[in-house]
N, C-alpha and C positions, 0 to 999 in steps of 0.2 A: 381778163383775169390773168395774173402770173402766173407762174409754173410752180413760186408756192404757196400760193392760195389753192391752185388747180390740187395738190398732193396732200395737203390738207381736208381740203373736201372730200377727196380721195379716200384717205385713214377714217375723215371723219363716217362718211357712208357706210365705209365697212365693219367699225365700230357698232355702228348703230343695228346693222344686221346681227352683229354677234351679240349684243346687246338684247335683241328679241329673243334672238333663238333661246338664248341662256336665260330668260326668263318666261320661257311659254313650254309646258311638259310634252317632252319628247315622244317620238318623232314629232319634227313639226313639217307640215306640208307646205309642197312650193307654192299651191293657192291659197293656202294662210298667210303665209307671210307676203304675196303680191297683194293681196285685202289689205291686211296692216299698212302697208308702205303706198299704197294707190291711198287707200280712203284717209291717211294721214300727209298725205301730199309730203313726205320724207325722201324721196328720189322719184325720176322716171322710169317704166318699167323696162325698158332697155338697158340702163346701165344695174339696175337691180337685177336683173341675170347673170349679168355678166360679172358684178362683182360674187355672186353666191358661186359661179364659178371658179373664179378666184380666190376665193377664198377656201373652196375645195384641193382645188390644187396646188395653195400652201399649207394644207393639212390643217386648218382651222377649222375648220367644218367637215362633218363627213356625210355623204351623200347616200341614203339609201334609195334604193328602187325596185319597189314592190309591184308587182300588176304594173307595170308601167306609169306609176304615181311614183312622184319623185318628192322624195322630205329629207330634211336635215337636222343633224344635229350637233353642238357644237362640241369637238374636240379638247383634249386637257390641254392640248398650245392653244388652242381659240379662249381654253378660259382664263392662260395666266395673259395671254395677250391683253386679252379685255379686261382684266384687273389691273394688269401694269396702265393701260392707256386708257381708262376710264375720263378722266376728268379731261379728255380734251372733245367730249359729247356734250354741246351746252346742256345747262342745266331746266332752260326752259324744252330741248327738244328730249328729253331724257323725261320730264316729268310730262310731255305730251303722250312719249311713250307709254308714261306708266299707265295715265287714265287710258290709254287704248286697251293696253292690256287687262286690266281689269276688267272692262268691258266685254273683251272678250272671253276672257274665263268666265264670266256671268253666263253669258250667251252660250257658250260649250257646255259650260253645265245644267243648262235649262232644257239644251236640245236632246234631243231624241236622238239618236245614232244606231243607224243599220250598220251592223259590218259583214260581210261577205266574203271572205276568203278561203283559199283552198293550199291547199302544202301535196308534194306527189310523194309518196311512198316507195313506189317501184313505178316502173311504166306499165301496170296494168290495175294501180290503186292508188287514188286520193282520198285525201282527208279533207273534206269540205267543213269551213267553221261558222254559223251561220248565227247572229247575235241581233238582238236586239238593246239598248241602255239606254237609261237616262240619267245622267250624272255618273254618280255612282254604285246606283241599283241596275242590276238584270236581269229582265223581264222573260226571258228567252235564251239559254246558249244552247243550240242544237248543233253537234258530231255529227256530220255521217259521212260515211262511206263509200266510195263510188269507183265505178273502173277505166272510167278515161278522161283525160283533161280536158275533153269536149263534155263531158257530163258535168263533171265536177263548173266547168264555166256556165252551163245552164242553169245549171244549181243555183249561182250565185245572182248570176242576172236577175232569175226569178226572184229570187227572193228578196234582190234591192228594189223589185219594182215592187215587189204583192206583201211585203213584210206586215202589212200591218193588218191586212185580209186574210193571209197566212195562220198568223198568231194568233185572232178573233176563232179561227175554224177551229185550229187547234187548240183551243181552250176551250171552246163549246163540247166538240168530239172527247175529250179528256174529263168536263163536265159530266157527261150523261148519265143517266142513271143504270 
């Protein structure tokens, strides 16, 4: 391979990342989009790091990092980028694209989603947010409030493992006569 075949591939790969991200609702996570791009056999996951790097660090994407989970999202240079250089994405891997992604928003929206997170107030109070959803309905959003970040992390554990045991008690208890 030349060196501009090699820069092409290049453009085209990272294209293609900007290309999900901006069409799958933000944040998107780094294990979604390594699913998208492994099960669509669209790069390897080596250089798929390393471009979502890259592409952080020219300011096309911006990186968050929540709890130690890393998602992106793409930036207004990432979107004129990918507007200007749209059409150098074939059009058969762009429509591979598309059906993946529908697929997935099918599937996102069928699932069932625990979220567990916590935010610190001062250092002697968190705010733990403890959710259950399906699609677009919620089943559950429970506040509470706790006094150390070692609580508020039990909190959250517990409840990504017991959510749905949890919820079952707490509706029966809230039930009774």
């Amino acid at each position: 391979m030349n060196s501009v075949e090699s820069n092409r591939e290049l453009a085209e790969n990272k294209l293609i990342l900007l290309y999900i991200i901006n069409n799958i609702e933000p944040p998107v996570s780094n294990l979604l989009i390594t699913k998208i791009i492994l099960e669509n056999k669209l790069m390897n996951y080596i250089f798929l790091q390393q471009y979502l790097d890259e592409l952080c660090d020219g300011k096309f994407l911006e990186k968050l990092d929540a709890d130690n989970k890393k998602s992106y999202r793409i930036s207004p240079a990432g979107k004129q980028g990918l507007d200007y250089f749209i059409s150098l994405i074939p059009a058969g891997t762009k429509s591979r694209i598309d059906e993946a992604l529908l697929d997935y928003r099918k599937r996102i929206k069928n699932e069932t989603s625990v979220i567990a997170d916590f935010v610190a107030v001062n250092e002697n109070e968190y705010i733990t947010n403890l959710k259950i959803c399906e699609g677009s309905f919620t089943y559950i959003d429970l506040k509470l409030t706790v006094g150390s970040r070692n609580d508020a992390r039990k909190l959250c554990n517990n409840w990504t493992v017991n959510s749905e045991k949890l919820y079952k008690k707490i509706m029966a208890d809230l039930d009774e006569n």
